[in-house]
N, C-alpha and C positions, 0 to 999 in steps of 0.2 A: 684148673680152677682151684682159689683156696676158698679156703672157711676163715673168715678177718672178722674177730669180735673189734667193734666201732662203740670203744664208751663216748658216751655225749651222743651218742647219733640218731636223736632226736633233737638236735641243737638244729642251728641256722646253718654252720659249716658241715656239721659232721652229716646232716640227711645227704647234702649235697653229696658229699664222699660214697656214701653208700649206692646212692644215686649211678656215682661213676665205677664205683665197684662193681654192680649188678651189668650193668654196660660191658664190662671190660671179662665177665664172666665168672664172676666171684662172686661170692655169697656172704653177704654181711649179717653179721649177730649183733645187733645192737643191745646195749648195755646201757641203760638209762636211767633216772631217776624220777624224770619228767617233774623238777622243781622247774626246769626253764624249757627243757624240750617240750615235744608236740605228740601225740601219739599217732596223730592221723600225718605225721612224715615219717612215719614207721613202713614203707610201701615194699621194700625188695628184701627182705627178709625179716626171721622172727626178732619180736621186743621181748628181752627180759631186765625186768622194771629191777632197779638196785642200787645204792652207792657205792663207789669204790671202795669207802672206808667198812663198808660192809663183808670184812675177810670171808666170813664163811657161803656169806650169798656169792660175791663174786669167784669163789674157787671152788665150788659146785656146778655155777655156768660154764665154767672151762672146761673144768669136767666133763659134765654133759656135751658137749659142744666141739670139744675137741678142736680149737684152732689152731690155724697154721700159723697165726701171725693178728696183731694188736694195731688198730688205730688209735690214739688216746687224745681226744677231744674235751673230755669231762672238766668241766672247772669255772670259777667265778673269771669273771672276765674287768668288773668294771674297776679300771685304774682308782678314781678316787673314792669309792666307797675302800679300797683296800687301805687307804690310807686313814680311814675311821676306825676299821675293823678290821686290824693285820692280822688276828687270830684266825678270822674266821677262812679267809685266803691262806696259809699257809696250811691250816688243817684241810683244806677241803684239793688244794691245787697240789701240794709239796707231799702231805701227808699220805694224801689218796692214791699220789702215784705212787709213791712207796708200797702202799698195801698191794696195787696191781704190779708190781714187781716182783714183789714175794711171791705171790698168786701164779704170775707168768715162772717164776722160778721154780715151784714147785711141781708141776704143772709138766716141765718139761717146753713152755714156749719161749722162743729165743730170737724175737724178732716183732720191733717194735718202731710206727711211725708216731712222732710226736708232733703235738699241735705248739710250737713255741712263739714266739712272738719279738718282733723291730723292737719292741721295748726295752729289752738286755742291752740296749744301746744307750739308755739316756739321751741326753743333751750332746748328737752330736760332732765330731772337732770337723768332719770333711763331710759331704758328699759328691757324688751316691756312696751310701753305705757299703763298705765289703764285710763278709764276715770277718777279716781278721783286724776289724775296726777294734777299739778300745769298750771293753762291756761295762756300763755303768748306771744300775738300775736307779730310778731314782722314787718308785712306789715299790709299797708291797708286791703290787700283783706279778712287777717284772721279776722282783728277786722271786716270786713265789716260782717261776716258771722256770729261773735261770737256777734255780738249786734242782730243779726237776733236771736239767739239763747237765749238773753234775753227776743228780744219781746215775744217770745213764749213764757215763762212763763208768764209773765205779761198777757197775754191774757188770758193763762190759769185760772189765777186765779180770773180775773175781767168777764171773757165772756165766763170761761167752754170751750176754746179751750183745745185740746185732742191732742198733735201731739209727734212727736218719730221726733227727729233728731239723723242721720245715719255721723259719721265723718270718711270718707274717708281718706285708705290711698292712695300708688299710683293705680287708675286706670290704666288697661291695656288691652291689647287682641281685639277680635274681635268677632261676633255673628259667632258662628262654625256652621252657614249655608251658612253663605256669604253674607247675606241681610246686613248687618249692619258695619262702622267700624269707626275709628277715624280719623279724618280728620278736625284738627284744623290748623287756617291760622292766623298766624304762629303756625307751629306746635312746641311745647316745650317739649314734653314728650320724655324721652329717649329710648324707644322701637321704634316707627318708624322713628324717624332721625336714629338709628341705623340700621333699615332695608333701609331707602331710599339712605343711604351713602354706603348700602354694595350693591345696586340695582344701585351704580351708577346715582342716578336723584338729586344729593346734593353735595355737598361741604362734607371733610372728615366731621365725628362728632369731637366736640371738647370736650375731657374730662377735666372739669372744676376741678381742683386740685389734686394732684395726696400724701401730705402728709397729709392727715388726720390719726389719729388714728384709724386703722382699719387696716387687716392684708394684703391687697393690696393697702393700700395709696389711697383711692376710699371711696366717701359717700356708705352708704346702706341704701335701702329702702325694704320698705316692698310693693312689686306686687299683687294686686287682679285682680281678669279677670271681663272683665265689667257684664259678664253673670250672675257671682254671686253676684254682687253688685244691679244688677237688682233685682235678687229675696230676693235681703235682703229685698228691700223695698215693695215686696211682700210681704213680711213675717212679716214688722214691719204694714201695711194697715191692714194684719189678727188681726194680734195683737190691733188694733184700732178697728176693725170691731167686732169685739169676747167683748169691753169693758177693754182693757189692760190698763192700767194707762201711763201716759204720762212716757216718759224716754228716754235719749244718751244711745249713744253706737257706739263706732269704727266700723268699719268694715275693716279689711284687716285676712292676710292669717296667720298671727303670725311667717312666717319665711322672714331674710333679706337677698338682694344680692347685692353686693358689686357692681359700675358703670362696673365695668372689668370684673364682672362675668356676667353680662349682654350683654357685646362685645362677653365674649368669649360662649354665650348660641347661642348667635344670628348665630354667625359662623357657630357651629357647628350644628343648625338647618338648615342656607339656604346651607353651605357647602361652604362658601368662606369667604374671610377676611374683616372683618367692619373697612374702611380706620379711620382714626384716627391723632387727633394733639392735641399737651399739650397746656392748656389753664389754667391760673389763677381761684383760687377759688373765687364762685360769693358769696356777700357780706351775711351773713345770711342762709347758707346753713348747716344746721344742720348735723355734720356726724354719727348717726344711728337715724332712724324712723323705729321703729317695734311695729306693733301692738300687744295687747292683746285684741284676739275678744272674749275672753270667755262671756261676757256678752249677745252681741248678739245672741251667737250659744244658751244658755241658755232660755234667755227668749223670741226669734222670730223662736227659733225650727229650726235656719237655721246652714248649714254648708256648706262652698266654696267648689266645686268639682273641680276647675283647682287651683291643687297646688304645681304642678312640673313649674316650667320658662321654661322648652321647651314647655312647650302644650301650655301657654299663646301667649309665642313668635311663636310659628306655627299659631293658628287664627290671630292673626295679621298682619305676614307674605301673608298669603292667601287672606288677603283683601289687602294688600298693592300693589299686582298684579294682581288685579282684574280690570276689565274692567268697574264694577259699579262704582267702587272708582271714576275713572276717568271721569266721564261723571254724579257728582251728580249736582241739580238744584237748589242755593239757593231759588228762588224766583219763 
């Protein structure tokens, strides 16, 4: 068993993680801030409430705590607010991990999973995406993540940091026990605006462009379920724990669905119509993102088990009428 401090893991991915850590027999130390986590997804080990950019809070938890190894979830996420306010994303995403660098370097930890993101991609040339695609951030948030992605090397090779950065594609779904779900404020992902607009608690959704190249005039993306993104980073910590060599790798499901096949999944799992209005394409919207996870499934021995889009869109559906949903506690 280790002790894996999880910053962010009161977020939407990182409880998840913890979730699959405690499973897997490990004991997570969550490290939070609860500006956007939840307190009550704090459930398989202790919270200690903190920002990353907080040196002395964050290198006294270590202390205390004594980890064997780092999840690092912690950070602004939403693409075009980074584009209003590139400061506030490089200090909070670039800079913070920096500080937990120092903190993991002094500290004596040397083994680090990161949370990175399909974004380092930009707009693009082929898919499915391999990692050794062409990296071409085209918002703050990606570059904020793709310099985290340097540091890490750079550590690596000055102070023997060891970490696996995991680049997400789209997260989805819900913990298919009920404990866990998505609940970002504002919420931007298109799986629950398109359950809350068909549950009636929203405004129609608006489908952001309807002529892209693509066989219904609709971006596509590629859906993972947050359960299995969980265990990837299960799987890439074994792989760190076992002595695996530092390495990326995507993680998504290697099939795409068009926004319209995602309205018409949605329907035909709650069994009504996902209201809807035509909206302009928003600036930088790539129209296909498909992963190629072969790398991951290869060298972290992991393979996604929700790969139909009804079974995603079902756990999410069932958390989105759940009565936990409603009643969570940031603080």
């Amino acid at each position: 068993m280790a002790r894996v401090l999880v910053t962010g893991g009161a977020g939407y991915i990182g409880s998840h993680a913890c979730k699959a850590l405690a499973r897997a027999g490990h004991e997570p130390i969550v490290y939070d801030s609860l500006e956007h986590g939840f307190r009550d997804f704090v459930r398989w080990g202790p919270l200690e409430q903190g920002n990353t950019l907080d040196a002395e809070r964050l290198s006294a938890v270590i202390r205390q705590h004594k980890p064997e190894a780092v999840m690092h979830f912690a950070a602004y996420i939403a693409a075009g607010e980074s584009v209003e306010n590139p400061g506030k994303f490089y200090l909070n995403n670039t800079a913070g991990t920096l500080s937990l660098l120092h903190a993991m370097r002094d500290a004596g930890v040397d083994r680090l999973v990161f949370s990175s993101t399909a974004a380092v991609y930009g707009n693009p040339q082929s898919t499915p995406i391999a990692e050794d695609h062409r990296l071409a951030p085209i918002n703050p948030y990606a570059h904020s993540k793709l310099f985290v992605e340097q540091l890490l090397r750079d550590f690596g090779a000055a102070h023997g940091l060891k970490s696996v950065a995991l680049r997400y594609f789209n997260a989805a779904g819900a913990d298919p026990d009920g404990e866990l779900g998505e609940c970002h404020d504002p919420e931007t992902h298109l799986i629950p605006l398109a359950l809350r607009a068909a549950f009636g608690a929203g405004t129609p959704l608006t489908v952001f462009g309807s002529d892209y190249d693509t066989p219904d005039g609709t971006p596509i993306r590629d859906y993972i379920h947050v359960t299995d993104l969980a265990e990837a980073h299960v799987a890439a910590l074994r792989h760190l724990l076992d002595g695996g060599a530092p390495a990326t790798a995507n993680l998504g499901v290697g099939n795409g669905y068009s926004v319209r096949e995602v309205l018409t999944a949605t329907a035909r799992v709650l069994g009504r119509k996902v209201p809807t209005a035509e909206g302009p394409r928003r600036p930088g919207d790539p129209t296909v993102l498909v992963a190629d996870p072969g790398l991951a499934m290869r060298l972290l021995s992991w393979k996604p088990r929700f790969t139909a889009l009804d079974a995603i869109i079902e756990t999410a559906a069932m958390w989105e009428q759940s009565e936990k949903r409603r009643q969570l506690d940031h603080g």
